[in-house]
Short mmCIF file of the C-alpha atoms (twelve columns), coordinates in Angstrom:
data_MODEL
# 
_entry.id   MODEL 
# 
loop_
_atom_site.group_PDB 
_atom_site.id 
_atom_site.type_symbol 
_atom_site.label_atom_id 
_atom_site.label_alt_id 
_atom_site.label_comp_id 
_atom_site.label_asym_id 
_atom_site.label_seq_id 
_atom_site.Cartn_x 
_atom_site.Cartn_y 
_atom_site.Cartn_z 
_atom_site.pdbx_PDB_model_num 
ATOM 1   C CA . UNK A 1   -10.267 -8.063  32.220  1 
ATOM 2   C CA . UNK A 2   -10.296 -9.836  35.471  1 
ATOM 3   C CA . UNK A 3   -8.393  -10.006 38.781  1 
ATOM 4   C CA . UNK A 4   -7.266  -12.861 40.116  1 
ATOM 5   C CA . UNK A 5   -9.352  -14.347 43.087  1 
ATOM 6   C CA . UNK A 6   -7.892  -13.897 46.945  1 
ATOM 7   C CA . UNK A 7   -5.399  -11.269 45.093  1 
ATOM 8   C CA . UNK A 8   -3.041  -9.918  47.998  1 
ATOM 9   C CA . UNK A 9   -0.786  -7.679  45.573  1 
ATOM 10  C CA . UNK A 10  -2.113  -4.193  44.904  1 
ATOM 11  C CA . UNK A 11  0.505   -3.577  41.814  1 
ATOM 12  C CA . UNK A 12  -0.720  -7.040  40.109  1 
ATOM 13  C CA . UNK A 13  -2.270  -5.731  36.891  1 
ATOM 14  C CA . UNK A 14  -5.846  -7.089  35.529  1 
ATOM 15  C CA . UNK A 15  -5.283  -10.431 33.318  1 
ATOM 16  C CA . UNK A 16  -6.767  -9.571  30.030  1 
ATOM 17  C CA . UNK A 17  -7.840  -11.621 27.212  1 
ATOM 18  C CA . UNK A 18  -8.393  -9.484  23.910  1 
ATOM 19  C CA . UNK A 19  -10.992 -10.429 21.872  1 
ATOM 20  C CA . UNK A 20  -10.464 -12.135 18.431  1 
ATOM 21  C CA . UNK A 21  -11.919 -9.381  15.799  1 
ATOM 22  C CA . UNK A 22  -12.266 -10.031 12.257  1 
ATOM 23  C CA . UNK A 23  -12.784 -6.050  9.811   1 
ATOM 24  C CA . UNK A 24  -15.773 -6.168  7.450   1 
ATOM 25  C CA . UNK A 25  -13.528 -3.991  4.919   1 
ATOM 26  C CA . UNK A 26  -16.128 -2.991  2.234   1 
ATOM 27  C CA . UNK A 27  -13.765 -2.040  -1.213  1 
ATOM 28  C CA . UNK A 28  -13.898 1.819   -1.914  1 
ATOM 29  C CA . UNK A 29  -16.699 2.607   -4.412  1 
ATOM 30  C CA . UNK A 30  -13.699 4.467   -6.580  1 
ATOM 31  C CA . UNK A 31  -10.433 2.819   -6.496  1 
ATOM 32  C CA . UNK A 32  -7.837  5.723   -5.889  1 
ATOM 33  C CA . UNK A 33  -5.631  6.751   -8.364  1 
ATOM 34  C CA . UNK A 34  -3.469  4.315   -9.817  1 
ATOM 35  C CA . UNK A 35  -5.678  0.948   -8.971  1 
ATOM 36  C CA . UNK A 36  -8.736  -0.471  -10.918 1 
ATOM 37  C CA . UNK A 37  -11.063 -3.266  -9.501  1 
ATOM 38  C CA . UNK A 38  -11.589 -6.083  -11.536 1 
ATOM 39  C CA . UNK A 39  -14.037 -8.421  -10.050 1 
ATOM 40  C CA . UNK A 40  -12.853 -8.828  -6.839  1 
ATOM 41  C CA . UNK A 41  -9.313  -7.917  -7.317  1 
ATOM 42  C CA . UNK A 42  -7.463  -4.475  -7.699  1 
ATOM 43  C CA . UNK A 43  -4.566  -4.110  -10.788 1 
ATOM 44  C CA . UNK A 44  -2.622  -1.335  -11.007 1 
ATOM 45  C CA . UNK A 45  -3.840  0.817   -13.731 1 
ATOM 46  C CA . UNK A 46  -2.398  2.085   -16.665 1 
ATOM 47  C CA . UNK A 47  0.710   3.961   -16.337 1 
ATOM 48  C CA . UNK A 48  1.106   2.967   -12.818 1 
ATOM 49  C CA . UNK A 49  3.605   -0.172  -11.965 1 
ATOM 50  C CA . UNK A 50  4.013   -2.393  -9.033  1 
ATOM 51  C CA . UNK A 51  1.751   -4.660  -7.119  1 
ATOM 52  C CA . UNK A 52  -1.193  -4.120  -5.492  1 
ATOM 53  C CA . UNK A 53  -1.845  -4.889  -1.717  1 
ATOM 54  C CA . UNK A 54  -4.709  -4.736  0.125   1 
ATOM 55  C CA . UNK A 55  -5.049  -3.709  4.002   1 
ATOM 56  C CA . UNK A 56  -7.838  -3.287  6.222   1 
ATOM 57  C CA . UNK A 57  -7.034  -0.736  8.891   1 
ATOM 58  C CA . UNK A 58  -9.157  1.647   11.459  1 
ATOM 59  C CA . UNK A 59  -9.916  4.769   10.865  1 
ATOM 60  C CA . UNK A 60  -10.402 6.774   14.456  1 
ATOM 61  C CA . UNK A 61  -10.131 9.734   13.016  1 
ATOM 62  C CA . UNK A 62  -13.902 8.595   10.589  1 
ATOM 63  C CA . UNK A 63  -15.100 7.125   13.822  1 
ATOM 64  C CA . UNK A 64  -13.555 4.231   14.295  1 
ATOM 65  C CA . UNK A 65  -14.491 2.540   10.832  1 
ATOM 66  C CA . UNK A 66  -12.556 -0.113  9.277   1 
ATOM 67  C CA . UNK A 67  -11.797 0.589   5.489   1 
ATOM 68  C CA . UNK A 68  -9.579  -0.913  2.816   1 
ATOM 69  C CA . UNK A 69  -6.443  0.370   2.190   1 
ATOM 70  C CA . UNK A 70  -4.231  -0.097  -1.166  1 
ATOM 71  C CA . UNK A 71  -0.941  0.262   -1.848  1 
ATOM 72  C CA . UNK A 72  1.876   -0.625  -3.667  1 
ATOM 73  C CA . UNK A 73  1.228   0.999   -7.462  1 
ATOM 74  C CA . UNK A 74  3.430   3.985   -8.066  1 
ATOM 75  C CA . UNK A 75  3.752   5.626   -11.171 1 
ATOM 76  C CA . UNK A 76  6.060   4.651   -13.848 1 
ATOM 77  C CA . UNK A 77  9.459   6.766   -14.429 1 
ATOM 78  C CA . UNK A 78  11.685  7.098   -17.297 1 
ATOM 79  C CA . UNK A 79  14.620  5.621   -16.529 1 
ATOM 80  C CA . UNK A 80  18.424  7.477   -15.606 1 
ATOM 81  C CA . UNK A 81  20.231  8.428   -18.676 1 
ATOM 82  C CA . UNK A 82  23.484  6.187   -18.433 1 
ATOM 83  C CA . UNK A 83  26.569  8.444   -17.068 1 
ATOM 84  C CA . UNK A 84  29.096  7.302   -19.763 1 
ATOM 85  C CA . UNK A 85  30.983  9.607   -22.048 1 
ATOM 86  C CA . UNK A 86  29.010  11.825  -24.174 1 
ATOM 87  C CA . UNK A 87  31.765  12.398  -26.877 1 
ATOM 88  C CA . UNK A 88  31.723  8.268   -27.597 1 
ATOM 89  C CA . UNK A 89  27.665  7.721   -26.778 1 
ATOM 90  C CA . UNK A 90  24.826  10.037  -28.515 1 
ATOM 91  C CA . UNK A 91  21.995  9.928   -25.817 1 
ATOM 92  C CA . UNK A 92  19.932  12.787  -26.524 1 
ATOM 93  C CA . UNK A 93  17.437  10.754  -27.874 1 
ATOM 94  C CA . UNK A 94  16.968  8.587   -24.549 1 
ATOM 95  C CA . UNK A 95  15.275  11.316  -22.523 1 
ATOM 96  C CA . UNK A 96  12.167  10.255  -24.235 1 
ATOM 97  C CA . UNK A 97  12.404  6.671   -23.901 1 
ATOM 98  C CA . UNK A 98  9.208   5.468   -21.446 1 
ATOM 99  C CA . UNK A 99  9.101   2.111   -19.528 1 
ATOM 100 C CA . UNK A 100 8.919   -0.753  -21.550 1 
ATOM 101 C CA . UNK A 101 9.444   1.575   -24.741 1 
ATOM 102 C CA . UNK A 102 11.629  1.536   -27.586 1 
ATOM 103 C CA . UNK A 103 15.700  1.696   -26.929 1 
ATOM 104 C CA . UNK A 104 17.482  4.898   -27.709 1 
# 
């Protein structure tokens, strides 16, 4: 930061440039769980849904590291049994019925 020359104003703040910063963001040795690295890029792994994303952030509390962060594979969920009338729709076998499984 630096103040202007012949500055007369004492409340004129510093003029500051911030430096352009690139993060070395190393991958994590184990992908957490949900993710698996292939090659260079991360899938989400079996039983797990979405799409991966990748962010480098800072870690101040690790002193002030940058590490990649992932995000964006959740576990999959059965899906809501539909609230329609029970006397004219049998679903007591669709409890069971997994994501991208067989109809009920």
């Amino acid at each position: 930061a630096t103040c202007m020359t012949g500055n007369t104003k004492p409340t004129r703040p510093l003029l500051l440039v911030e430096p352009v910063c690139e993060l070395d963001c190393p991958p994590p040795v184990f992908p957490p769980k949900g993710y698996e690295r292939n090659g260079d890029f991360f899938l989400c792994a079996d039983g797990y849904g979405g799409e991966p994303a990748i962010r480098c952030v800072m870690d101040a509390a690790a002193g002030c590291i940058s590490r990649m962060e992932l995000s964006g594979c959740k576990p999959l969920q059965r899906c809501a049994v539909p609230k329609l009338d029970r006397c004219k729709y049998d679903f007591d076998s669709c409890a069971a019925v997994q994501p991208g499984g067989s109809t009920c």
